[in-house]
C-alpha positions as CSV (number, residue, x, y, z in Angstrom):
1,X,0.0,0.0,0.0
2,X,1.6,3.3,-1.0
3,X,1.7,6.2,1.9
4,X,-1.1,8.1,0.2
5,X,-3.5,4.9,1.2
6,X,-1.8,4.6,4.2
7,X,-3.1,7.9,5.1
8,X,-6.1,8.4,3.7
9,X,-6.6,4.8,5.8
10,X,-6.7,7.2,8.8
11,X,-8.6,10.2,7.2
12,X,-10.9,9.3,10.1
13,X,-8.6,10.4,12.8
14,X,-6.7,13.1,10.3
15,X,-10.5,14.6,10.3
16,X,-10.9,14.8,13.9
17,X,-7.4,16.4,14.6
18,X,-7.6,18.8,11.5
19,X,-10.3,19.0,9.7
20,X,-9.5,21.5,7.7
21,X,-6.3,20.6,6.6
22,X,-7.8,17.3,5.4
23,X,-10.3,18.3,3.2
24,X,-7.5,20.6,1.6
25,X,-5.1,18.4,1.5
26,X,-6.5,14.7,1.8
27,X,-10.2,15.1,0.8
28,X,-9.7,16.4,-2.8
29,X,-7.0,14.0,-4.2
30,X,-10.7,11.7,-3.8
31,X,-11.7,13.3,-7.2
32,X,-12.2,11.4,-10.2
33,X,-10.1,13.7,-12.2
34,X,-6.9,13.7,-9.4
35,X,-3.6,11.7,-10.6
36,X,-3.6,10.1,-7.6
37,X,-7.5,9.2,-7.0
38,X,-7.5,5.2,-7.6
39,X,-4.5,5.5,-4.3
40,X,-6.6,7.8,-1.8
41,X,-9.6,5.8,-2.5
42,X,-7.6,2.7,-1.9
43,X,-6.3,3.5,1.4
44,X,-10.2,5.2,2.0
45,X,-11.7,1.9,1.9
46,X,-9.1,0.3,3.8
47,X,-10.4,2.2,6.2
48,X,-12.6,1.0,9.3
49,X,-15.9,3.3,7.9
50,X,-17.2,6.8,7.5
51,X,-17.6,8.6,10.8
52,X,-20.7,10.7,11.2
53,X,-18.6,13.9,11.7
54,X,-16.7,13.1,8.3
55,X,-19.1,12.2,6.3
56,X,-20.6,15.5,5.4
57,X,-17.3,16.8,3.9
58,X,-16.7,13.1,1.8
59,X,-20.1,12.7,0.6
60,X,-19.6,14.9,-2.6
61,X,-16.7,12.7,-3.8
62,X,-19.2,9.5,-3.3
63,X,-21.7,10.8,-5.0
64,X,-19.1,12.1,-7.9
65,X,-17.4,8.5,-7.8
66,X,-21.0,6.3,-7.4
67,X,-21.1,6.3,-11.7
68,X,-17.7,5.7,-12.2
69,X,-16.4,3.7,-9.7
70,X,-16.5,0.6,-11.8
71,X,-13.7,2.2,-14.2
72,X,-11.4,4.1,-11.9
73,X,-11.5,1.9,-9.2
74,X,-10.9,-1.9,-10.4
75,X,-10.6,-4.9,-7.7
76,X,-12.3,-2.6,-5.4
77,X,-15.8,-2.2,-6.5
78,X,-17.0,-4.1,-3.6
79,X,-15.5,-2.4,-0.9
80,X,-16.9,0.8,-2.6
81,X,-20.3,-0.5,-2.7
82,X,-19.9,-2.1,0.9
83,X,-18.6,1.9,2.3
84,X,-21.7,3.2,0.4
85,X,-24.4,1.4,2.3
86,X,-22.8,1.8,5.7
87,X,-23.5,5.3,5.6
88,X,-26.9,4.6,4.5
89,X,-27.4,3.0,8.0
90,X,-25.2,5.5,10.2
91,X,-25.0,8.8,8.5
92,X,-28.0,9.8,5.5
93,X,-31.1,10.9,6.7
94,X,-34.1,8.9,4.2
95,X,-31.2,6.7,2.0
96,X,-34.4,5.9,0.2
97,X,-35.3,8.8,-1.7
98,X,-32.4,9.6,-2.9
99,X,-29.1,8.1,-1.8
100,X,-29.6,4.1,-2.4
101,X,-31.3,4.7,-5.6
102,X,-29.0,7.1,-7.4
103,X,-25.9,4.2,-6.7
104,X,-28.6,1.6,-8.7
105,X,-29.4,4.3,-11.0
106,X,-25.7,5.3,-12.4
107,X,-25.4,2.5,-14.2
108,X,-24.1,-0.3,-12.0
109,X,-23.9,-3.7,-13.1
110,X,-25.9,-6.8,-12.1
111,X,-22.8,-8.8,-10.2
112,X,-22.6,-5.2,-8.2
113,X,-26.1,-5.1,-7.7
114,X,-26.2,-8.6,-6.3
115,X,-23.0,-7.6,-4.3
116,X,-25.1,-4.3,-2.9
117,X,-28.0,-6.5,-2.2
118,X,-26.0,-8.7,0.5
119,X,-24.5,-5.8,2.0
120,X,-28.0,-4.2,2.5
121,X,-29.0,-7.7,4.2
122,X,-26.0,-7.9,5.8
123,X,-25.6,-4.2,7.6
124,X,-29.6,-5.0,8.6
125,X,-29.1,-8.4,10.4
126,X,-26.2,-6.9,12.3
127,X,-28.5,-4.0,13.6
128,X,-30.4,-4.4,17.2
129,X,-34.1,-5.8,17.4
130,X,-35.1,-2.2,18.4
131,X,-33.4,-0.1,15.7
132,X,-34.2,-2.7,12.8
133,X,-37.5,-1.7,13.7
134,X,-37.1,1.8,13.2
135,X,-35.1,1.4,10.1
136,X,-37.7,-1.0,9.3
137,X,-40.4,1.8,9.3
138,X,-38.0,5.0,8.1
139,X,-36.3,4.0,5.1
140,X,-35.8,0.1,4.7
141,X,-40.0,-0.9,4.1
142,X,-39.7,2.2,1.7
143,X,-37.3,1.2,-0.6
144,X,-38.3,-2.1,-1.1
145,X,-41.8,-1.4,-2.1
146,X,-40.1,1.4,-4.2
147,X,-37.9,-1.3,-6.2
148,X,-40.7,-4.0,-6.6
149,X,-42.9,-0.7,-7.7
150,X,-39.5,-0.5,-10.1
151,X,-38.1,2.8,-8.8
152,X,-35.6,3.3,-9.7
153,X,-35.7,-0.3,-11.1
154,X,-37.1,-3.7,-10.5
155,X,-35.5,-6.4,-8.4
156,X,-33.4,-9.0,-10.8
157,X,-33.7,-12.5,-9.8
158,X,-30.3,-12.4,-8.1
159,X,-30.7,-9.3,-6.2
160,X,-34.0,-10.6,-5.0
161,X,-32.1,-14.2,-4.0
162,X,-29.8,-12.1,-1.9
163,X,-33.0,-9.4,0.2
164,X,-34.1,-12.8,0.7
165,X,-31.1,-13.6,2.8
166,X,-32.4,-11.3,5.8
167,X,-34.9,-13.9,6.5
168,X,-32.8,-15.9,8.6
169,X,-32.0,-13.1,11.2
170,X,-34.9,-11.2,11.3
171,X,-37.5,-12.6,14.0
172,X,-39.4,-9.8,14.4
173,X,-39.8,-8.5,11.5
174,X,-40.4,-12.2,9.3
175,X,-44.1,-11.5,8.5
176,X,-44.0,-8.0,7.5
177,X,-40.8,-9.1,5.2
178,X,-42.4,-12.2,3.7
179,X,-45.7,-10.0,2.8
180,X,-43.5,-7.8,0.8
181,X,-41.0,-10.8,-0.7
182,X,-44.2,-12.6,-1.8
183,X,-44.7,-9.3,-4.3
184,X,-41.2,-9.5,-6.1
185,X,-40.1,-11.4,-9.3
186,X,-39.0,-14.9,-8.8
187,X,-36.2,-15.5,-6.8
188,X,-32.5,-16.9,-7.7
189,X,-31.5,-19.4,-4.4
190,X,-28.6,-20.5,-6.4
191,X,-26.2,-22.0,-3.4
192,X,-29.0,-20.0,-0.7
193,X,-29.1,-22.4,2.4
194,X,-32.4,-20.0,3.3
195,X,-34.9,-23.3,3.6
196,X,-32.4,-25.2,5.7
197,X,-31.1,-22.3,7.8
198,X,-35.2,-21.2,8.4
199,X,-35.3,-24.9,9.1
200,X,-33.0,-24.8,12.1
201,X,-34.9,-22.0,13.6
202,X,-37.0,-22.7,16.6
203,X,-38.8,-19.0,16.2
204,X,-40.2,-20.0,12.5
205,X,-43.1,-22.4,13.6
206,X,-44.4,-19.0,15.3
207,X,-45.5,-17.9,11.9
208,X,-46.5,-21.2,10.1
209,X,-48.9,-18.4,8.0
210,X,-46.3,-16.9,6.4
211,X,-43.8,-19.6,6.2
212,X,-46.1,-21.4,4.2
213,X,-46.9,-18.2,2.0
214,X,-42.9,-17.8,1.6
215,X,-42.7,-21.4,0.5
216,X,-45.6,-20.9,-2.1
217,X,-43.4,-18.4,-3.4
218,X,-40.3,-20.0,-3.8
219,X,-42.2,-23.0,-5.5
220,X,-43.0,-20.3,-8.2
221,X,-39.2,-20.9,-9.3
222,X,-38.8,-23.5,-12.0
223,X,-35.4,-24.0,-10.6
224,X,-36.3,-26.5,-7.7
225,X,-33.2,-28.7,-6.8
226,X,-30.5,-27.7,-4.5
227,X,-31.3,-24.7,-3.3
228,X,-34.6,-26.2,-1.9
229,X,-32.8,-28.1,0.6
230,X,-34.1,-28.3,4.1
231,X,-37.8,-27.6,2.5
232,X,-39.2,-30.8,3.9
233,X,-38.2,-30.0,7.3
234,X,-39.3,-26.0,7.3
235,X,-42.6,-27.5,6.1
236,X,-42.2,-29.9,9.2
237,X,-42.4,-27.0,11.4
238,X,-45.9,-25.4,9.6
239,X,-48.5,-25.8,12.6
240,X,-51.4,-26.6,10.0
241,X,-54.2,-25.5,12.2
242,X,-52.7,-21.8,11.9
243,X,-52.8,-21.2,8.4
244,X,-55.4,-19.3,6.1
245,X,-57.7,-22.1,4.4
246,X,-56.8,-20.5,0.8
247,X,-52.8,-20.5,2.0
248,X,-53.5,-24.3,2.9
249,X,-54.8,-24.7,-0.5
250,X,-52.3,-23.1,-2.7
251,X,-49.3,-24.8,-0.7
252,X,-50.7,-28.2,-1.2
253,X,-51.6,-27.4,-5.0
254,X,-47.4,-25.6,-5.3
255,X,-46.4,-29.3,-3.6
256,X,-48.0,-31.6,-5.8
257,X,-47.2,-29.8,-8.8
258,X,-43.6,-29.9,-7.9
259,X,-43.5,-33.4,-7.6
260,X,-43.3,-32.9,-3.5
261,X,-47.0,-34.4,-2.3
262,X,-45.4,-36.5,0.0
263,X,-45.1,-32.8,2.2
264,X,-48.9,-31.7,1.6
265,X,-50.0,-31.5,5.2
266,X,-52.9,-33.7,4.3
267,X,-50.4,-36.7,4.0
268,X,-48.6,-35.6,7.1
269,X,-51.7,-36.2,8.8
270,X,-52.9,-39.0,7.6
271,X,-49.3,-40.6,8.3
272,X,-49.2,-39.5,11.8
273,X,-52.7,-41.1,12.5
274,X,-51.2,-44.1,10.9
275,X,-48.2,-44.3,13.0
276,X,-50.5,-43.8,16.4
277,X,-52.9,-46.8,15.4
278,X,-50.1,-48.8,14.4
Protein backbone atom coordinates (compact mmCIF):
# COMPACT_ATOMS: atom_id res chain seq x y z
CA UNK A 1 0.00 0.00 0.00
CA UNK A 2 1.58 3.31 -1.00
CA UNK A 3 1.68 6.17 1.94
CA UNK A 4 -1.14 8.15 0.23
CA UNK A 5 -3.55 4.94 1.24
CA UNK A 6 -1.79 4.58 4.24
CA UNK A 7 -3.07 7.93 5.10
CA UNK A 8 -6.06 8.38 3.69
CA UNK A 9 -6.62 4.85 5.79
CA UNK A 10 -6.72 7.19 8.78
CA UNK A 11 -8.64 10.20 7.18
CA UNK A 12 -10.93 9.34 10.05
CA UNK A 13 -8.56 10.42 12.80
CA UNK A 14 -6.71 13.06 10.31
CA UNK A 15 -10.48 14.62 10.30
CA UNK A 16 -10.90 14.79 13.93
CA UNK A 17 -7.43 16.35 14.63
CA UNK A 18 -7.56 18.83 11.47
CA UNK A 19 -10.27 19.00 9.68
CA UNK A 20 -9.47 21.53 7.74
CA UNK A 21 -6.29 20.57 6.58
CA UNK A 22 -7.79 17.30 5.38
CA UNK A 23 -10.27 18.31 3.25
CA UNK A 24 -7.55 20.58 1.60
CA UNK A 25 -5.08 18.38 1.53
CA UNK A 26 -6.52 14.67 1.82
CA UNK A 27 -10.24 15.08 0.75
CA UNK A 28 -9.69 16.36 -2.82
CA UNK A 29 -6.96 13.97 -4.24
CA UNK A 30 -10.70 11.69 -3.84
CA UNK A 31 -11.75 13.28 -7.15
CA UNK A 32 -12.18 11.39 -10.20
CA UNK A 33 -10.12 13.71 -12.21
CA UNK A 34 -6.88 13.74 -9.37
CA UNK A 35 -3.64 11.66 -10.63
CA UNK A 36 -3.64 10.07 -7.62
CA UNK A 37 -7.47 9.17 -7.01
CA UNK A 38 -7.45 5.25 -7.60
CA UNK A 39 -4.47 5.47 -4.34
CA UNK A 40 -6.57 7.75 -1.79
CA UNK A 41 -9.62 5.83 -2.51
CA UNK A 42 -7.59 2.74 -1.87
CA UNK A 43 -6.34 3.54 1.38
CA UNK A 44 -10.16 5.18 2.05
CA UNK A 45 -11.66 1.93 1.88
CA UNK A 46 -9.09 0.27 3.85
CA UNK A 47 -10.39 2.23 6.24
CA UNK A 48 -12.62 1.00 9.30
CA UNK A 49 -15.92 3.30 7.94
CA UNK A 50 -17.18 6.81 7.52
CA UNK A 51 -17.58 8.60 10.76
CA UNK A 52 -20.68 10.71 11.21
CA UNK A 53 -18.65 13.94 11.70
CA UNK A 54 -16.75 13.10 8.29
CA UNK A 55 -19.07 12.21 6.28
CA UNK A 56 -20.58 15.53 5.43
CA UNK A 57 -17.28 16.75 3.90
CA UNK A 58 -16.71 13.14 1.82
CA UNK A 59 -20.07 12.68 0.62
CA UNK A 60 -19.61 14.85 -2.62
CA UNK A 61 -16.74 12.74 -3.78
CA UNK A 62 -19.24 9.46 -3.30
CA UNK A 63 -21.71 10.85 -4.98
CA UNK A 64 -19.12 12.14 -7.87
CA UNK A 65 -17.40 8.55 -7.83
CA UNK A 66 -21.00 6.25 -7.43
CA UNK A 67 -21.08 6.34 -11.68
CA UNK A 68 -17.68 5.75 -12.23
CA UNK A 69 -16.43 3.71 -9.70
CA UNK A 70 -16.52 0.61 -11.82
CA UNK A 71 -13.72 2.20 -14.23
CA UNK A 72 -11.40 4.08 -11.85
CA UNK A 73 -11.51 1.87 -9.15
CA UNK A 74 -10.86 -1.91 -10.43
CA UNK A 75 -10.65 -4.90 -7.71
CA UNK A 76 -12.27 -2.59 -5.41
CA UNK A 77 -15.81 -2.17 -6.54
CA UNK A 78 -16.96 -4.07 -3.62
CA UNK A 79 -15.51 -2.39 -0.88
CA UNK A 80 -16.94 0.81 -2.57
CA UNK A 81 -20.31 -0.53 -2.72
CA UNK A 82 -19.87 -2.10 0.92
CA UNK A 83 -18.59 1.90 2.32
CA UNK A 84 -21.70 3.21 0.36
CA UNK A 85 -24.39 1.35 2.28
CA UNK A 86 -22.76 1.77 5.68
CA UNK A 87 -23.53 5.31 5.63
CA UNK A 88 -26.90 4.55 4.50
CA UNK A 89 -27.44 3.05 7.97
CA UNK A 90 -25.18 5.54 10.24
CA UNK A 91 -24.98 8.81 8.47
CA UNK A 92 -27.98 9.81 5.47
CA UNK A 93 -31.13 10.92 6.71
CA UNK A 94 -34.06 8.86 4.21
CA UNK A 95 -31.22 6.69 2.05
CA UNK A 96 -34.44 5.91 0.25
CA UNK A 97 -35.27 8.82 -1.66
CA UNK A 98 -32.35 9.64 -2.92
CA UNK A 99 -29.06 8.10 -1.84
CA UNK A 100 -29.57 4.09 -2.36
CA UNK A 101 -31.30 4.72 -5.64
CA UNK A 102 -29.04 7.08 -7.35
CA UNK A 103 -25.89 4.21 -6.68
CA UNK A 104 -28.60 1.56 -8.72
CA UNK A 105 -29.40 4.31 -11.04
CA UNK A 106 -25.75 5.35 -12.39
CA UNK A 107 -25.42 2.45 -14.23
CA UNK A 108 -24.06 -0.30 -12.00
CA UNK A 109 -23.92 -3.74 -13.10
CA UNK A 110 -25.86 -6.84 -12.09
CA UNK A 111 -22.83 -8.75 -10.25
CA UNK A 112 -22.63 -5.24 -8.23
CA UNK A 113 -26.14 -5.07 -7.75
CA UNK A 114 -26.15 -8.56 -6.33
CA UNK A 115 -23.03 -7.60 -4.30
CA UNK A 116 -25.14 -4.26 -2.95
CA UNK A 117 -28.02 -6.47 -2.20
CA UNK A 118 -26.03 -8.70 0.51
CA UNK A 119 -24.52 -5.76 1.97
CA UNK A 120 -28.00 -4.22 2.45
CA UNK A 121 -28.97 -7.65 4.25
CA UNK A 122 -25.97 -7.91 5.79
CA UNK A 123 -25.63 -4.24 7.56
CA UNK A 124 -29.63 -4.95 8.58
CA UNK A 125 -29.07 -8.40 10.40
CA UNK A 126 -26.23 -6.90 12.28
CA UNK A 127 -28.53 -4.03 13.61
CA UNK A 128 -30.41 -4.43 17.22
CA UNK A 129 -34.09 -5.79 17.36
CA UNK A 130 -35.08 -2.24 18.41
CA UNK A 131 -33.45 -0.10 15.74
CA UNK A 132 -34.19 -2.74 12.81
CA UNK A 133 -37.49 -1.72 13.66
CA UNK A 134 -37.15 1.83 13.24
CA UNK A 135 -35.06 1.43 10.14
CA UNK A 136 -37.68 -0.97 9.31
CA UNK A 137 -40.44 1.77 9.26
CA UNK A 138 -38.01 4.96 8.09
CA UNK A 139 -36.32 3.96 5.12
CA UNK A 140 -35.84 0.09 4.67
CA UNK A 141 -40.02 -0.92 4.08
CA UNK A 142 -39.72 2.20 1.72
CA UNK A 143 -37.29 1.17 -0.60
CA UNK A 144 -38.32 -2.12 -1.11
CA UNK A 145 -41.80 -1.38 -2.13
CA UNK A 146 -40.10 1.41 -4.19
CA UNK A 147 -37.94 -1.29 -6.22
CA UNK A 148 -40.74 -3.99 -6.63
CA UNK A 149 -42.88 -0.74 -7.67
CA UNK A 150 -39.48 -0.45 -10.07
CA UNK A 151 -38.11 2.78 -8.84
CA UNK A 152 -35.57 3.28 -9.71
CA UNK A 153 -35.74 -0.28 -11.07
CA UNK A 154 -37.06 -3.72 -10.49
CA UNK A 155 -35.55 -6.40 -8.36
CA UNK A 156 -33.42 -9.03 -10.79
CA UNK A 157 -33.69 -12.49 -9.81
CA UNK A 158 -30.32 -12.40 -8.14
CA UNK A 159 -30.69 -9.26 -6.22
CA UNK A 160 -33.96 -10.59 -4.98
CA UNK A 161 -32.05 -14.24 -4.01
CA UNK A 162 -29.77 -12.14 -1.94
CA UNK A 163 -32.97 -9.38 0.24
CA UNK A 164 -34.13 -12.84 0.74
CA UNK A 165 -31.11 -13.58 2.84
CA UNK A 166 -32.40 -11.28 5.80
CA UNK A 167 -34.95 -13.91 6.52
CA UNK A 168 -32.82 -15.90 8.63
CA UNK A 169 -32.04 -13.13 11.16
CA UNK A 170 -34.91 -11.22 11.29
CA UNK A 171 -37.46 -12.61 13.97
CA UNK A 172 -39.41 -9.82 14.36
CA UNK A 173 -39.81 -8.45 11.48
CA UNK A 174 -40.38 -12.21 9.29
CA UNK A 175 -44.13 -11.49 8.48
CA UNK A 176 -43.99 -7.98 7.48
CA UNK A 177 -40.81 -9.08 5.15
CA UNK A 178 -42.43 -12.25 3.73
CA UNK A 179 -45.69 -10.01 2.80
CA UNK A 180 -43.53 -7.79 0.80
CA UNK A 181 -41.04 -10.84 -0.74
CA UNK A 182 -44.18 -12.64 -1.85
CA UNK A 183 -44.74 -9.26 -4.27
CA UNK A 184 -41.25 -9.54 -6.12
CA UNK A 185 -40.15 -11.42 -9.33
CA UNK A 186 -38.99 -14.90 -8.75
CA UNK A 187 -36.17 -15.48 -6.76
CA UNK A 188 -32.49 -16.86 -7.73
CA UNK A 189 -31.48 -19.39 -4.44
CA UNK A 190 -28.56 -20.52 -6.43
CA UNK A 191 -26.18 -21.99 -3.43
CA UNK A 192 -28.99 -20.03 -0.71
CA UNK A 193 -29.12 -22.40 2.41
CA UNK A 194 -32.41 -19.99 3.29
CA UNK A 195 -34.94 -23.35 3.56
CA UNK A 196 -32.41 -25.21 5.74
CA UNK A 197 -31.07 -22.30 7.81
CA UNK A 198 -35.20 -21.20 8.38
CA UNK A 199 -35.32 -24.89 9.12
CA UNK A 200 -32.97 -24.82 12.12
CA UNK A 201 -34.89 -22.00 13.62
CA UNK A 202 -36.96 -22.73 16.59
CA UNK A 203 -38.85 -19.04 16.19
CA UNK A 204 -40.20 -19.96 12.51
CA UNK A 205 -43.14 -22.36 13.62
CA UNK A 206 -44.40 -18.97 15.32
CA UNK A 207 -45.53 -17.85 11.94
CA UNK A 208 -46.47 -21.23 10.13
CA UNK A 209 -48.94 -18.41 7.99
CA UNK A 210 -46.28 -16.87 6.38
CA UNK A 211 -43.78 -19.56 6.23
CA UNK A 212 -46.05 -21.41 4.17
CA UNK A 213 -46.88 -18.19 1.97
CA UNK A 214 -42.88 -17.84 1.56
CA UNK A 215 -42.68 -21.43 0.50
CA UNK A 216 -45.62 -20.87 -2.07
CA UNK A 217 -43.35 -18.41 -3.41
CA UNK A 218 -40.27 -19.97 -3.84
CA UNK A 219 -42.19 -23.00 -5.49
CA UNK A 220 -42.96 -20.28 -8.19
CA UNK A 221 -39.24 -20.94 -9.34
CA UNK A 222 -38.79 -23.53 -12.04
CA UNK A 223 -35.43 -23.99 -10.62
CA UNK A 224 -36.26 -26.45 -7.70
CA UNK A 225 -33.19 -28.67 -6.82
CA UNK A 226 -30.51 -27.66 -4.46
CA UNK A 227 -31.30 -24.67 -3.34
CA UNK A 228 -34.55 -26.21 -1.89
CA UNK A 229 -32.84 -28.09 0.61
CA UNK A 230 -34.10 -28.31 4.14
CA UNK A 231 -37.75 -27.60 2.48
CA UNK A 232 -39.18 -30.83 3.89
CA UNK A 233 -38.24 -29.96 7.32
CA UNK A 234 -39.34 -25.97 7.26
CA UNK A 235 -42.63 -27.50 6.09
CA UNK A 236 -42.21 -29.91 9.21
CA UNK A 237 -42.43 -27.01 11.40
CA UNK A 238 -45.91 -25.36 9.60
CA UNK A 239 -48.48 -25.75 12.59
CA UNK A 240 -51.35 -26.61 9.99
CA UNK A 241 -54.24 -25.46 12.20
CA UNK A 242 -52.68 -21.81 11.88
CA UNK A 243 -52.84 -21.22 8.41
CA UNK A 244 -55.37 -19.26 6.07
CA UNK A 245 -57.75 -22.14 4.36
CA UNK A 246 -56.84 -20.49 0.83
CA UNK A 247 -52.83 -20.48 2.01
CA UNK A 248 -53.51 -24.34 2.89
CA UNK A 249 -54.75 -24.70 -0.50
CA UNK A 250 -52.35 -23.06 -2.73
CA UNK A 251 -49.28 -24.84 -0.75
CA UNK A 252 -50.69 -28.16 -1.24
CA UNK A 253 -51.64 -27.37 -4.98
CA UNK A 254 -47.42 -25.63 -5.31
CA UNK A 255 -46.43 -29.29 -3.59
CA UNK A 256 -47.99 -31.64 -5.78
CA UNK A 257 -47.18 -29.76 -8.78
CA UNK A 258 -43.62 -29.88 -7.89
CA UNK A 259 -43.53 -33.43 -7.62
CA UNK A 260 -43.31 -32.89 -3.53
CA UNK A 261 -47.01 -34.37 -2.33
CA UNK A 262 -45.44 -36.48 0.01
CA UNK A 263 -45.13 -32.83 2.20
CA UNK A 264 -48.91 -31.74 1.61
CA UNK A 265 -50.00 -31.47 5.16
CA UNK A 266 -52.90 -33.68 4.32
CA UNK A 267 -50.40 -36.66 3.96
CA UNK A 268 -48.58 -35.60 7.09
CA UNK A 269 -51.68 -36.16 8.79
CA UNK A 270 -52.87 -39.01 7.57
CA UNK A 271 -49.31 -40.62 8.26
CA UNK A 272 -49.23 -39.53 11.80
CA UNK A 273 -52.74 -41.08 12.49
CA UNK A 274 -51.24 -44.06 10.92
CA UNK A 275 -48.16 -44.30 13.00
CA UNK A 276 -50.47 -43.78 16.36
CA UNK A 277 -52.87 -46.82 15.41
CA UNK A 278 -50.07 -48.82 14.42
Amino acid sequence: MSELALLCRQINFLYNVDAEWTVEHILQLLESTSKRTEQAWHGLLASSGISATLFASVRPYFEKMRGMFEELLPGKEAKFIEHYVAVAFWCVENPHIDWLPKLLSDGMSGEHKVIFACHLSRFFSKQKSIRQSDIWISWFKPYWQNRIKGKPMLFDAKEAGAMLSLLKNIPDLFEKMVSLIKLMPVSDLTHSNLLYSLSKKDWVSKYSNSVAILIIYLLESKETHSELYGLDMLVEKINSDDLDADVTRFLEQKLIASGKQQLCLFNRVKLATESETS
